[in-house]
C-alpha positions as CSV (number, residue, x, y, z in Angstrom):
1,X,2.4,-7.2,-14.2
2,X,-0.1,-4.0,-14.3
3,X,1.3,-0.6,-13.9
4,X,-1.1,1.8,-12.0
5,X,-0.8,4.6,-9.6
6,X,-2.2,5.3,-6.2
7,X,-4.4,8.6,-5.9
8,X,-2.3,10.1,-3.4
9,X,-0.1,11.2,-5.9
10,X,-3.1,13.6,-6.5
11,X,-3.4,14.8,-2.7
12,X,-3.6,18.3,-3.7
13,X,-5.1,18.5,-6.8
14,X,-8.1,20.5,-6.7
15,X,-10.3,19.4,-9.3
16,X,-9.8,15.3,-8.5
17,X,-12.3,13.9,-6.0
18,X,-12.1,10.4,-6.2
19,X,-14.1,9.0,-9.1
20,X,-12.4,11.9,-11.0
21,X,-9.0,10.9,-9.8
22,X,-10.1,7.2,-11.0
23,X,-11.0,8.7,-14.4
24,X,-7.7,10.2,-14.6
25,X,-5.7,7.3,-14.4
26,X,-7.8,5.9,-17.4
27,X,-6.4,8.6,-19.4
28,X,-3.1,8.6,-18.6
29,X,-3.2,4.9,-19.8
30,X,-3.0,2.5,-16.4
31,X,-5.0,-0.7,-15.9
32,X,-5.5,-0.3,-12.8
33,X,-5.7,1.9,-9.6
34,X,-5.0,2.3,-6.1
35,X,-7.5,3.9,-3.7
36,X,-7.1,5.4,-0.3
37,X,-9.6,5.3,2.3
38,X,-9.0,8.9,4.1
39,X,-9.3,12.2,3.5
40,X,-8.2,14.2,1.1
41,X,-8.2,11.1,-0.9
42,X,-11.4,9.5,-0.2
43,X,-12.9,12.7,0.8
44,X,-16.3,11.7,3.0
45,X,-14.3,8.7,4.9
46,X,-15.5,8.8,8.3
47,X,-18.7,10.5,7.7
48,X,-22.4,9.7,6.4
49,X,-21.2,10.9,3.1
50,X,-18.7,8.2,2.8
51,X,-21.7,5.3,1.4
52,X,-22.6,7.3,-1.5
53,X,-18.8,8.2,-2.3
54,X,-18.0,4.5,-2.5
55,X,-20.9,3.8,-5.0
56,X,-19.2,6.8,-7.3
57,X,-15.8,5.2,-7.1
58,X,-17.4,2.0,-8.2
59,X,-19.0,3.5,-10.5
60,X,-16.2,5.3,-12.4
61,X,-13.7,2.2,-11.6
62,X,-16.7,0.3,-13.4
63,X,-17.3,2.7,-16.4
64,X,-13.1,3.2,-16.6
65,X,-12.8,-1.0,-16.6
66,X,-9.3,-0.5,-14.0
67,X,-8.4,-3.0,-11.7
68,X,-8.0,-1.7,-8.1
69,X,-6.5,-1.8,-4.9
70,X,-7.5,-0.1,-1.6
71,X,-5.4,1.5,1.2
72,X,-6.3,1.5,4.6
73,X,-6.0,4.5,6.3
74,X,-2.7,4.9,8.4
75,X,-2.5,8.4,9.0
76,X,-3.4,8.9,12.8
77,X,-4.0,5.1,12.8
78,X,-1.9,2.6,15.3
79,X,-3.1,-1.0,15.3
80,X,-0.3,-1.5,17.7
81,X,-1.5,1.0,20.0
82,X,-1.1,0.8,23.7
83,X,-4.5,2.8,24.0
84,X,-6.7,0.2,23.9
85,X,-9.6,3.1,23.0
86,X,-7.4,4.3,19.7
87,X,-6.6,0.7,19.0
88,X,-10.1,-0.1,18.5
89,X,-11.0,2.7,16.7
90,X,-7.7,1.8,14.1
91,X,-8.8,-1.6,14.0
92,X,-12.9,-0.4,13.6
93,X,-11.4,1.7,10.4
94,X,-9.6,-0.8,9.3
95,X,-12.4,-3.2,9.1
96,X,-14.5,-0.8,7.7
97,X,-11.9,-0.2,5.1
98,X,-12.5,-4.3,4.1
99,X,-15.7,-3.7,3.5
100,X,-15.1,-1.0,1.1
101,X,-12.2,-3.0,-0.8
102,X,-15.0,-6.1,-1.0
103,X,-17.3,-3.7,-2.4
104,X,-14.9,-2.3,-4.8
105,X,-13.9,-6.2,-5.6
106,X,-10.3,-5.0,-4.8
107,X,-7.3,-7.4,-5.5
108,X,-5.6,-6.7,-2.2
109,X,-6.4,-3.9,0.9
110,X,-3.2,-2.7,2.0
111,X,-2.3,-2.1,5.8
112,X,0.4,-0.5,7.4
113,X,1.4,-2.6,11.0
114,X,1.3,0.4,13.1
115,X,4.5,1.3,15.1
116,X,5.9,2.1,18.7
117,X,4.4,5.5,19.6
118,X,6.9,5.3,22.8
119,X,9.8,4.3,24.3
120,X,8.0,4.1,27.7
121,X,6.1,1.0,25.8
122,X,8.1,-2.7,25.4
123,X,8.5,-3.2,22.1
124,X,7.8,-7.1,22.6
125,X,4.7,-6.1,24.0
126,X,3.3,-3.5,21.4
127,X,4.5,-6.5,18.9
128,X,1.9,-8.9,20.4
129,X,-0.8,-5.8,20.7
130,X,0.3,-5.6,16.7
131,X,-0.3,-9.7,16.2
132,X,-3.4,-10.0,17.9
133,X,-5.3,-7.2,15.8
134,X,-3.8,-8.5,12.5
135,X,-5.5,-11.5,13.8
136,X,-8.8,-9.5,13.7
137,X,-8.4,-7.9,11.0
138,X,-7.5,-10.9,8.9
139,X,-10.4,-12.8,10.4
140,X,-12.6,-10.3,9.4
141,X,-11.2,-10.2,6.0
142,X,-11.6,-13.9,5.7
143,X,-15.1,-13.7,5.7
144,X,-15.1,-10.9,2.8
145,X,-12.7,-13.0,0.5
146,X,-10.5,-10.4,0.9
147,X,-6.4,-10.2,1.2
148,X,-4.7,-7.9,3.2
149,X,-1.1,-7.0,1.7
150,X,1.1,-6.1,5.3
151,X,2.9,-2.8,4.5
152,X,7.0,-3.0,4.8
153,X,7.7,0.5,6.7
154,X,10.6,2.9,6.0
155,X,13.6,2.5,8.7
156,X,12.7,3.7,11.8
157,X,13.3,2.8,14.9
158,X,9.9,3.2,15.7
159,X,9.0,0.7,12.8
160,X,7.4,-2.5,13.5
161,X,7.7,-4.4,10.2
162,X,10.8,-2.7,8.2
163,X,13.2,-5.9,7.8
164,X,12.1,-9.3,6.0
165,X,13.0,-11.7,9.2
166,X,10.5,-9.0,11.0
167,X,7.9,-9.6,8.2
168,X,8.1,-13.4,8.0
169,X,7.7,-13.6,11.9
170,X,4.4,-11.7,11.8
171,X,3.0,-13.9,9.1
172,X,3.6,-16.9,10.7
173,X,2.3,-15.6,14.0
174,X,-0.8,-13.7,12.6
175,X,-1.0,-17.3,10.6
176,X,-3.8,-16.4,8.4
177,X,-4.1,-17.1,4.5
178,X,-5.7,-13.8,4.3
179,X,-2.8,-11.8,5.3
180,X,0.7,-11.8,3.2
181,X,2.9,-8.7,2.1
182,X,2.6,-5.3,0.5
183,X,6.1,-4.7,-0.4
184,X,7.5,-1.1,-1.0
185,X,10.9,-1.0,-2.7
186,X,11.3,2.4,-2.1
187,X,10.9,1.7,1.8
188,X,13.1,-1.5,1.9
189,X,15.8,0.5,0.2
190,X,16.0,2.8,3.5
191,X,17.8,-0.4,5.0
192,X,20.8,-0.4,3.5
193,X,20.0,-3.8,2.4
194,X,19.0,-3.7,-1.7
195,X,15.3,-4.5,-2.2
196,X,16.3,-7.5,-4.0
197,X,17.1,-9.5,-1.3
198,X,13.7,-8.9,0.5
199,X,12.6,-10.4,-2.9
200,X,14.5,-13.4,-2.9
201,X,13.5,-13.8,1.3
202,X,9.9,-13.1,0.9
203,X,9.1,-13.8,-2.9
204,X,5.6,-16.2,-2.4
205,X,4.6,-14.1,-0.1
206,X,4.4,-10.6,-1.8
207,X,0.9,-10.0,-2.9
208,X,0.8,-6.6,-4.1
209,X,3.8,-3.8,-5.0
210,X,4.5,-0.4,-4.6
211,X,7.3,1.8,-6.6
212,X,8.8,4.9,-6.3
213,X,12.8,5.8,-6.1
214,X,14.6,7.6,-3.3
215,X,18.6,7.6,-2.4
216,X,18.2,5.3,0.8
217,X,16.0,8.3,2.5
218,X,12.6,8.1,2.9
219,X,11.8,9.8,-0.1
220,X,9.5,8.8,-2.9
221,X,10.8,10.2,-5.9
222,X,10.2,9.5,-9.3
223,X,11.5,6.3,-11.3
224,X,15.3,6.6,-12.1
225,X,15.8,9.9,-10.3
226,X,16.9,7.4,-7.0
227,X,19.5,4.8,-6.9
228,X,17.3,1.7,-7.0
229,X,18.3,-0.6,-9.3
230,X,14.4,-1.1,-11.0
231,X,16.0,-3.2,-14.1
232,X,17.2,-5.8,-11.1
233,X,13.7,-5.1,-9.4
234,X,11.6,-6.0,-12.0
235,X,13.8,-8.9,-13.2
236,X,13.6,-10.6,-9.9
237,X,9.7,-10.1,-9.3
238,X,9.3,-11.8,-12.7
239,X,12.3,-14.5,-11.2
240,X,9.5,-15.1,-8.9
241,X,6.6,-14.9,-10.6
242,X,5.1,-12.3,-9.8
243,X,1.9,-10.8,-11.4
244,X,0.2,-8.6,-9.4
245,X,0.0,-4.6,-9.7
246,X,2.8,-2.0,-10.1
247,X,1.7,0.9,-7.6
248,X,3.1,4.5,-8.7
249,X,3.6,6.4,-5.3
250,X,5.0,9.7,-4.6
251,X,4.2,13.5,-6.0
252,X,5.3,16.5,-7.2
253,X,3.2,18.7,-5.8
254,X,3.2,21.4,-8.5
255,X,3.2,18.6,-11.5
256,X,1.7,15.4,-10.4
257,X,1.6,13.8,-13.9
258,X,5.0,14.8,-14.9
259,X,5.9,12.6,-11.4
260,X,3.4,9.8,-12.5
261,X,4.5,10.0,-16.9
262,X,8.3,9.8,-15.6
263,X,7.7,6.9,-13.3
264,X,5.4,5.1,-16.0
265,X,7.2,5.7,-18.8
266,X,10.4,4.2,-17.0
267,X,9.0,1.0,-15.8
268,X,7.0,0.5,-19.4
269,X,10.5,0.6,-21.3
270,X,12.4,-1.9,-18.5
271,X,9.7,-4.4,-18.7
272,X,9.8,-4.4,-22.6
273,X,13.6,-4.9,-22.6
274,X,13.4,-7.6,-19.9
């Protein structure tokens, strides 16, 4: 497994645009990196500016020889909308967010499953609104060689994909070999349930991880400050075979790498005991 960190966790960091933030992660000793296509992060997303930004982050990703990942955007973005006008336009970016992980020869392109922005709309229906644009979106991908990891959301009842039956049922409907799971321990431990039974249900099918700690809120907190269990976490995704990317998420907005050493540092010493 590679340990990494997504750029998010410098959000507010003044002197990081995005090669920079790439750069960064070099120096604070990762293999690899997680990119997110929207602004502040990728900060010319949506705009003519956004071609020659992509060339820098290939560039630096190039010159910094990390791995990578891309992050669709999902802020402001439902691919389960019931506006068929803001659907597309989600499902446009999304697409568009392909491209850039193809460019970027990305391992995975993460996507969140969008949610139920009402409770005027049937949830039955915004599911098959959600299936038929994975369905784009995966065809798509298929012709870019590229795999989309399916987010696992935080509890919510406006959550579309928090639970592994729920997960598992949009993989087989999508029924693509393009799209299988990003999973987030520090959202599957919102449940109640502990993250390592999503493991054990949906093991072959996780692609691509993200870590972080929280207390069963939706928190990302730093490694061993939650009560996740990342000793039993790690052991299991090895159980499995798993050995893809470790995704550092979260921030401490005054001291980003003290967030990102704590959480490194942490899962470094369990995977060298285990």
């Amino acid at each position: 497994m590679q340990i990494g960190a997504s750029v998010s966790v410098y959000w507010n960091y003044k002197n990081h645009n995005l090669p920079a933030a790439v750069e960064h992660m070099r120096d604070m000793e990762f293999s690899c990196v997680e990119v997110v296509c929207e602004p502040p992060f990728y900060t010319n997303w949506g705009t003519e500016g956004a071609e020659k930004e992509k060339e820098l982050i290939k560039e630096s990703l190039d010159s910094c020889d990390l791995s990578v990942s891309v992050h669709a955007p999902y802020h402001d973005i439902n691919i389960s909308s019931f506006n068929s006008g803001i659907r597309s336009e989600a499902i446009r970016q999304l697409r568009e967010a392909v491209d850039v992980a193809s460019y970027l020869n990305a391992e995975v392109l993460v996507v969140h499953p969008g949610f139920v922005s009402s409770k005027k709309h049937p949830r039955d229906k915004v599911y098959e609104i959600l299936i038929r644009a994975l369905i784009d979106i995966s065809d798509y991908a298929s012709g870019e060689d590229m795999v989309l990891g399916l987010e696992n959301l935080s509890s919510n009842p406006k959550a579309l994909a928090v639970h592994s039956t729920e997960l598992i049922k949009i993989i087989e409907d999508v029924g693509s070999k393009n799209l299988r799971l990003s999973f987030d321990v520090a959202h599957a431990n919102t449940t109640g349930i502990p993250p390592i039974d999503f493991i054990d249900e949906l093991g072959p099918l996780i692609k691509h991880v993200h870590v972080s700690d929280n207390k069963g809120s939706n928190d990302h907190l730093p490694i061993g400050v939650g009560n996740i269990d990342y000793r039993s976490v790690l052991s299991k995704l090895i159980e499995n075979d798993y050995k893809g990317f470790l995704i550092i998420e979260g921030w401490i907005p005054s001291d980003p790498d003290k967030f990102v050493k704590l959480s490194r540092d942490e899962l470094k010493n369990l995977l060298k005991e285990l």
